[in-house]
Backbone as JSON Lines, residues from 0, in Angstrom:
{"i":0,"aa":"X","n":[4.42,199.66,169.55],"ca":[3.36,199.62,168.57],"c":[2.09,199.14,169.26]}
{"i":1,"aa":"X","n":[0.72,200.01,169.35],"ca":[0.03,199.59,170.02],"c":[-1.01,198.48,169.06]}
{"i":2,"aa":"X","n":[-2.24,197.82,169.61],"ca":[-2.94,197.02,168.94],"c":[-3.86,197.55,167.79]}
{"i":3,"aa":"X","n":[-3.97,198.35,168.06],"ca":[-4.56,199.13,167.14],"c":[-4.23,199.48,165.44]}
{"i":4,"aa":"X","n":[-2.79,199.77,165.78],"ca":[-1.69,199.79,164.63],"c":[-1.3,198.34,163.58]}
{"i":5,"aa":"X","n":[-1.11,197.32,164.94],"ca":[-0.43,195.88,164.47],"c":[-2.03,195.73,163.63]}
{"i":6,"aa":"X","n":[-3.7,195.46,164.0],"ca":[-4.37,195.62,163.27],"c":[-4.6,196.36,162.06]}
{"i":7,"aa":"X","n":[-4.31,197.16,162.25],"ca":[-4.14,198.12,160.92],"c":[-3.2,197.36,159.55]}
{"i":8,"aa":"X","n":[-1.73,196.88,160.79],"ca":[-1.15,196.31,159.62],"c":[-1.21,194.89,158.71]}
{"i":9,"aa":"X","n":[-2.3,194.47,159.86],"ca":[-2.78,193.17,159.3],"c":[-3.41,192.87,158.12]}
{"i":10,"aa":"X","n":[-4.63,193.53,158.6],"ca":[-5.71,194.28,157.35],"c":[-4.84,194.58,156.25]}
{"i":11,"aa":"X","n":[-4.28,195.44,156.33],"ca":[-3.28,196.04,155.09],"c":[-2.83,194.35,154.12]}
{"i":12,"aa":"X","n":[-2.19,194.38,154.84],"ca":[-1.16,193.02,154.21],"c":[-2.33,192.11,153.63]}
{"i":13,"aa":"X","n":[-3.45,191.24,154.34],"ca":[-4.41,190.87,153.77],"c":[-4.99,191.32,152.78]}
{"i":14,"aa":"X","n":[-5.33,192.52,152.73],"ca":[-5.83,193.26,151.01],"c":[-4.63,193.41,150.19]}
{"i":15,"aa":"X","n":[-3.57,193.54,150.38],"ca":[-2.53,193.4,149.17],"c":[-1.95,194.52,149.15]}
{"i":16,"aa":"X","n":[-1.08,194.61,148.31],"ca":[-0.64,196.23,147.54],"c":[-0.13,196.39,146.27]}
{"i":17,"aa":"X","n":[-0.27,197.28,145.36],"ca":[-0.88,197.95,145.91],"c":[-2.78,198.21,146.01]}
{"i":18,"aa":"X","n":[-3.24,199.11,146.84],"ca":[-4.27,198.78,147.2],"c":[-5.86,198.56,146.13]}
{"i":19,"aa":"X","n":[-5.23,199.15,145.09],"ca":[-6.17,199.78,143.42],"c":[-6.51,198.1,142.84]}
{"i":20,"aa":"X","n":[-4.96,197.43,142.81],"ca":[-4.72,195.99,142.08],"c":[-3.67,195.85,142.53]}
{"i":21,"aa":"X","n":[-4.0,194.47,144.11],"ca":[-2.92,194.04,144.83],"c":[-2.41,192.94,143.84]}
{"i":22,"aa":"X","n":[-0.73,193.31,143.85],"ca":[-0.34,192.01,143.45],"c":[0.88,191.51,144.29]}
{"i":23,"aa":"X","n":[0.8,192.21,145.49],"ca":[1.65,191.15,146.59],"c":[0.68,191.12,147.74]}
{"i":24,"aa":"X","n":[0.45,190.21,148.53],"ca":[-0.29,189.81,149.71],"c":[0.47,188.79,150.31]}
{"i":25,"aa":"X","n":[0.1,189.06,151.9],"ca":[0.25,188.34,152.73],"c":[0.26,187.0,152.39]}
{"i":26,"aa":"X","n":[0.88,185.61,152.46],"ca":[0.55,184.59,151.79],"c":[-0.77,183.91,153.24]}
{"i":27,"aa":"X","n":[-1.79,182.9,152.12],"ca":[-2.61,182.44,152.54],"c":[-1.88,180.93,153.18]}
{"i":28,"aa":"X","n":[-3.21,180.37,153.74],"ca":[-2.95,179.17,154.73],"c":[-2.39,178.26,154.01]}
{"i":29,"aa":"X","n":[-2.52,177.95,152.73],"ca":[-1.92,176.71,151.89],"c":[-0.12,177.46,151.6]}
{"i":30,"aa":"X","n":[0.02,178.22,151.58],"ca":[1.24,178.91,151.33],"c":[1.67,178.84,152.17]}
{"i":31,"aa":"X","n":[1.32,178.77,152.88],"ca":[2.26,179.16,154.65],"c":[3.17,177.56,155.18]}
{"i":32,"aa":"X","n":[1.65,176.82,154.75],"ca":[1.63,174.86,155.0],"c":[3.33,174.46,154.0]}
{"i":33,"aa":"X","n":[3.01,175.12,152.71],"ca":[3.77,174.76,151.7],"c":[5.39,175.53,151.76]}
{"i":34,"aa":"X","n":[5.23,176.27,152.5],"ca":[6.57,177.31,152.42],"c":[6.91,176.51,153.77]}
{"i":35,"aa":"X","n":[6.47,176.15,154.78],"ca":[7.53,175.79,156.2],"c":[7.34,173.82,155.45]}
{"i":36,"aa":"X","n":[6.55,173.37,155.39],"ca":[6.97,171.67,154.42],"c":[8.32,171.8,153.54]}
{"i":37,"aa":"X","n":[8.22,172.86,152.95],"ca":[9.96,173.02,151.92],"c":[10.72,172.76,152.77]}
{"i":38,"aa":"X","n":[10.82,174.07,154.03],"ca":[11.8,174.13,155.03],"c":[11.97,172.88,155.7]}
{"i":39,"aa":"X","n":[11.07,171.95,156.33],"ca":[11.16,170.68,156.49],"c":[12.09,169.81,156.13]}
{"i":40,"aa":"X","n":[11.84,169.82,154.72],"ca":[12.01,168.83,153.87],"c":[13.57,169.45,153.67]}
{"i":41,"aa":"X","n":[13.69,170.64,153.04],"ca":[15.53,170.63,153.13],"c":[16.39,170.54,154.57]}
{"i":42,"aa":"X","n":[15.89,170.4,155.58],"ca":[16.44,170.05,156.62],"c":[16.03,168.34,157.38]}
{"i":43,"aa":"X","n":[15.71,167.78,156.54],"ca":[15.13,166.47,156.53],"c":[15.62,165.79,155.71]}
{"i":44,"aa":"X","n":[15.53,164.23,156.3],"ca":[15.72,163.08,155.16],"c":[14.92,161.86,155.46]}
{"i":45,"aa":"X","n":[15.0,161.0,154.27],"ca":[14.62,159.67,154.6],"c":[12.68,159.87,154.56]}
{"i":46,"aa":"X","n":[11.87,159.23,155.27],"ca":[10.6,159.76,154.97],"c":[10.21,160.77,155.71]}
{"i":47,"aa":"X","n":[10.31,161.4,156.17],"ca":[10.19,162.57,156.51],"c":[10.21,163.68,155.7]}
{"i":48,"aa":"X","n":[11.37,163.62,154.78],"ca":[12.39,164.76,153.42],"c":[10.54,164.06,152.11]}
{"i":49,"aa":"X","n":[10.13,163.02,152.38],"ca":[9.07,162.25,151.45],"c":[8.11,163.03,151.58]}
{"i":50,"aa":"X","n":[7.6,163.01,153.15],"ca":[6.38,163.08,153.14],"c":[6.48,164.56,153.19]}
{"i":51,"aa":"X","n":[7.15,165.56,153.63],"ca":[7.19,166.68,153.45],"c":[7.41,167.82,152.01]}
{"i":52,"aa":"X","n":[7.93,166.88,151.12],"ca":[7.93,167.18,149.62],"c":[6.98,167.29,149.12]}
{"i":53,"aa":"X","n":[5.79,165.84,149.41],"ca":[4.26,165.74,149.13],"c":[3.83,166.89,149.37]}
{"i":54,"aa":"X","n":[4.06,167.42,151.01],"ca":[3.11,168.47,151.8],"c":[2.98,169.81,151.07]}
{"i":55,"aa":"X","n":[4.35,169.92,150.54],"ca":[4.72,171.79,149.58],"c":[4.41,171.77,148.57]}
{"i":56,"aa":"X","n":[4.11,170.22,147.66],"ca":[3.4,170.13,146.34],"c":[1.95,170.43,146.79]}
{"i":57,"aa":"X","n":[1.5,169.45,147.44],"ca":[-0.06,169.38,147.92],"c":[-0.33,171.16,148.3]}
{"i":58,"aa":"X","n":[0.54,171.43,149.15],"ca":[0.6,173.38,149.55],"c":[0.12,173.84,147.99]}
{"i":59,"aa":"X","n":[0.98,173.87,147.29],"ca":[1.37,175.08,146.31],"c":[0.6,174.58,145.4]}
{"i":60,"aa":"X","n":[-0.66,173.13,145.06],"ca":[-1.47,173.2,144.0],"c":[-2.66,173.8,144.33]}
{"i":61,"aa":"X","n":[-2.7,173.53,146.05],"ca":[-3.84,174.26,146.61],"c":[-3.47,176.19,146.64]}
{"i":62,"aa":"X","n":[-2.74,176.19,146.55],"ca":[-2.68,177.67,146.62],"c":[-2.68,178.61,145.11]}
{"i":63,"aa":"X","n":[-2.24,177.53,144.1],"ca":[-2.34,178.0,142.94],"c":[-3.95,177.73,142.53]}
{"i":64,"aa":"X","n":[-4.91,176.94,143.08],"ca":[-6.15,176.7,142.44],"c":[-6.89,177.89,143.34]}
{"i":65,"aa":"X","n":[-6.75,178.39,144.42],"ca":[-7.35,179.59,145.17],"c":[-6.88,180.4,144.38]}
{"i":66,"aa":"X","n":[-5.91,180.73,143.92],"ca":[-5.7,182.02,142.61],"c":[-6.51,181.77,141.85]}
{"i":67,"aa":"X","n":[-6.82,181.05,141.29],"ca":[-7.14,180.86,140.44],"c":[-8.93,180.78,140.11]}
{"i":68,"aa":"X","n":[-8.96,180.53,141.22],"ca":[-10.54,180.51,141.72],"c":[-11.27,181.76,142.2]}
{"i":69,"aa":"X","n":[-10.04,182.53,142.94],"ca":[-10.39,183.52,143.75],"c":[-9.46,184.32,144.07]}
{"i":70,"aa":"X","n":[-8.63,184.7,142.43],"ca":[-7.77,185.5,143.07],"c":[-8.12,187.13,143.08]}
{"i":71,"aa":"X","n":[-7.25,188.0,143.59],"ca":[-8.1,189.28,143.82],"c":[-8.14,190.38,142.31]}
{"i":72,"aa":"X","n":[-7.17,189.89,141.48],"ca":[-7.5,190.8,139.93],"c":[-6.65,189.45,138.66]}
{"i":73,"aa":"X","n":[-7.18,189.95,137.71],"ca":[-7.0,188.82,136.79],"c":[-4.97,188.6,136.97]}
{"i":74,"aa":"X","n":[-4.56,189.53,137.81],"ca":[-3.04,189.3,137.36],"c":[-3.08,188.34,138.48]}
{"i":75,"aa":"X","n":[-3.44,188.21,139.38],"ca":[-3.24,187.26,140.15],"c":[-3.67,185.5,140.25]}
{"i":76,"aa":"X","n":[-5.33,185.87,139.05],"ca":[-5.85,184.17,139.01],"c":[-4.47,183.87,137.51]}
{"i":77,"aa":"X","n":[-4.24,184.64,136.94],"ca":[-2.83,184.35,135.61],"c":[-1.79,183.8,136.74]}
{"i":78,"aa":"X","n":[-1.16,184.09,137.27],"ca":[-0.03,183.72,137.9],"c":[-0.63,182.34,138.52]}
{"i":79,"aa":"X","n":[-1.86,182.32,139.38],"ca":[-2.42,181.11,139.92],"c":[-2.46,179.9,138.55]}
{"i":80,"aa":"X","n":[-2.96,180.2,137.84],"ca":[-2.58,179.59,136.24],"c":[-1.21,178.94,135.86]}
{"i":81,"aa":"X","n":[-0.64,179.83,135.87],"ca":[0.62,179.46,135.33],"c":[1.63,178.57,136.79]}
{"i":82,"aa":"X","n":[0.91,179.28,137.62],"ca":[2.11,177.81,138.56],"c":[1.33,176.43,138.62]}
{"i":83,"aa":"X","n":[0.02,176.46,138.01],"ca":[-0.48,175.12,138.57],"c":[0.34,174.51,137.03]}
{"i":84,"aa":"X","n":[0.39,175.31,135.83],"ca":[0.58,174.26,134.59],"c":[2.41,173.84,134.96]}
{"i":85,"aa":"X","n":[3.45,175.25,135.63],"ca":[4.21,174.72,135.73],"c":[4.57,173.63,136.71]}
{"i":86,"aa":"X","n":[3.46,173.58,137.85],"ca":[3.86,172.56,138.51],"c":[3.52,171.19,137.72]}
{"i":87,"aa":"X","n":[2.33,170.83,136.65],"ca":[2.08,169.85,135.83],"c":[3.04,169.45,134.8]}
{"i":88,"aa":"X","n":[3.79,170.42,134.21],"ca":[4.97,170.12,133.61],"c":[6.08,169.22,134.28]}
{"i":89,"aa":"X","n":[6.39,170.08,135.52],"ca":[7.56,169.63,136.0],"c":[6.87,168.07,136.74]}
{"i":90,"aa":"X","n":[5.68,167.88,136.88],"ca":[5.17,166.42,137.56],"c":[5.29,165.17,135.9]}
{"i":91,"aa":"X","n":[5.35,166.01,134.65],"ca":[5.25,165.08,134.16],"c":[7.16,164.43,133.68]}
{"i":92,"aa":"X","n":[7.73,165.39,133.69],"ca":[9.3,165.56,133.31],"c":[9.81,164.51,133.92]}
């Protein structure tokens, strides 16, 4: 696969799909922080399993308020919506 292509597929994935009204994309930098902190944290204990729990909450409110702020069609700032209230639910439970 030359560079040219792997660019191509970058781009792609960054705008979403499908391409009219993406509603899967590449995940952004707070997603990425928040998805390998999970992984952390279930292979972790003690403060480490702590502070890495913080890190995928702290991830995933920041990634639900960029939906939400800036997501790319209203189905996407809705979903950014709805995980920040379910993450507020489950913080108050």
């Amino acid at each position: 696969m030359d560079d040219s292509r792997i660019t191509a597929l970058w781009r792609r994935a960054q705008h979403g799909w499908p391409a009219r009204f993406p509603v899967v994309q590449f995940p952004n930098a707070p997603l990425i922080v928040a998805l390998v902190a999970s992984l952390v944290a279930h292979l972790s204990s003690g403060t480490l399993h702590d502070v890495a729990r913080v890190v995928t909450l702290l991830g995933l409110i920041a990634w639900a308020a960029l939906e939400v702020a800036s997501g790319a069609n209203w189905l996407r700032r809705l979903l950014g919506a709805g995980f920040l209230v379910y993450l507020a639910v489950r913080a108050l439970a």
